[in-house]
C-alpha positions, 0 to 999 in steps of 0.5 A: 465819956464823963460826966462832971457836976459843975454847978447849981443852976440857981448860981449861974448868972444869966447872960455872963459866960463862967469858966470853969477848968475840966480835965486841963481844959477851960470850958465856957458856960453860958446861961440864957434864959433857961437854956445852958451851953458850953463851949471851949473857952479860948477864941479860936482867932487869937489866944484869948478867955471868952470867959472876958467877952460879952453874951448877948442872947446866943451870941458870944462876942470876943473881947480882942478883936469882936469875933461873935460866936453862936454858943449853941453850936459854936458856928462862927457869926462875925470875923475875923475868926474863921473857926467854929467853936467846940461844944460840949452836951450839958444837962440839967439833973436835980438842979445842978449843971452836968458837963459830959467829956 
């Protein structure tokens, strides 16, 4: 597993997913409140960047056709997607966000 300093904390908006590329693949992260998630950044319905969706609590929903996400365990929450998301450990250490792949 590695571990990869992404951002400051201060600097990830509340309620906006961002994407960010690690190891050739785009990761999805998701501040709320004082809680951040990651999760694959492509629908797992159509070939889309969640990165464009809309974040509502812990729900993301896709901008294509409306899929929601729990970006806490990445469970499906509305059709027509049918597959879970990926999810990846995140941890907060002197104020920067750290992705573990």
């Amino acid at each position: 597993m590695q571990t990869h300093k992404l951002i400051q904390l201060d600097a990830l908006k509340p309620n906006v997913p961002q994407r960010f590329d690690v190891d050739g693949k785009g990761i999805l992260l998701c501040r709320v409140q004082d809680s951040v998630h990651a999760v694959q950044d492509m629908c797992t319905h159509e070939d889309v960047s969640l990165s464009l969706g809309v974040l509502c609590e812990h729900r993301l929903r896709c901008p294509l056709h409306g899929s929601e996400f729990d970006i806490r365990t990445g469970q499906v929450l509305d059709e027509p997607a049918d597959e879970n998301l990926k999810t990846y450990d995140v941890s907060i250490e002197n104020g920067w966000v750290l992705l573990d792949v």
